[in-house]
N, C-alpha and C positions, 0 to 999 in steps of 0.2 A: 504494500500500500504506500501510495506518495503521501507525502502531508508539505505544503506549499502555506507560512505561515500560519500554522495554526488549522489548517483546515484539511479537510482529504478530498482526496482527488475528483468523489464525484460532486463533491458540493463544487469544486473549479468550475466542473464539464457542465455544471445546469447552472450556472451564475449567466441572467441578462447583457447584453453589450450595453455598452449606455453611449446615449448619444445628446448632442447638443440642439438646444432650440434656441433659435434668432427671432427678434422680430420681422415682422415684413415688415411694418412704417419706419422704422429708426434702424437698422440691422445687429443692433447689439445682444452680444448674445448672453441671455440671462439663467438659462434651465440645464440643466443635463440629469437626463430623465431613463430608467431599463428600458429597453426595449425587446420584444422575444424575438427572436432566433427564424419562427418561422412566416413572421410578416415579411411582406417584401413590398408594400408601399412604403412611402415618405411618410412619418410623423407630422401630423399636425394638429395644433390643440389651442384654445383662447387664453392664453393666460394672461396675467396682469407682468407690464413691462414698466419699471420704476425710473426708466428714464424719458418714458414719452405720460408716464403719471397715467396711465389708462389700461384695459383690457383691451388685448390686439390677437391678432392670431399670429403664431408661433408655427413655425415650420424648422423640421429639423435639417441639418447644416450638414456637408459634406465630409 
């Protein structure tokens, strides 16, 4: 069995990617959020972005 800080190997292999969310109005990137393994659209979600002071939608970044 591996152990990779403190953890074993199958908790590694099922841990989410994570990815980053931008805004569309102001592009700054404020979230980074799991995502699963077997979506294969683009991430997109309304959040609250603290430099345009508002709820925007949020698309995740390459």
């Amino acid at each position: 069995m591996l152990v990779f800080k403190g953890q074993t190997a199958e908790k590694v292999i099922n841990m989410a990617k994570k990815v980053v969310l931008s805004c569309e109005k102001c592009g700054s990137r404020n979230y980074s959020v799991p995502k699963k393994e077997g979506a294969s659209e683009r991430l997109e979600l309304k959040k609250f972005c603290s430099h345009c002071n508002e709820h925007t939608m949020h698309k995740q970044t390459l």
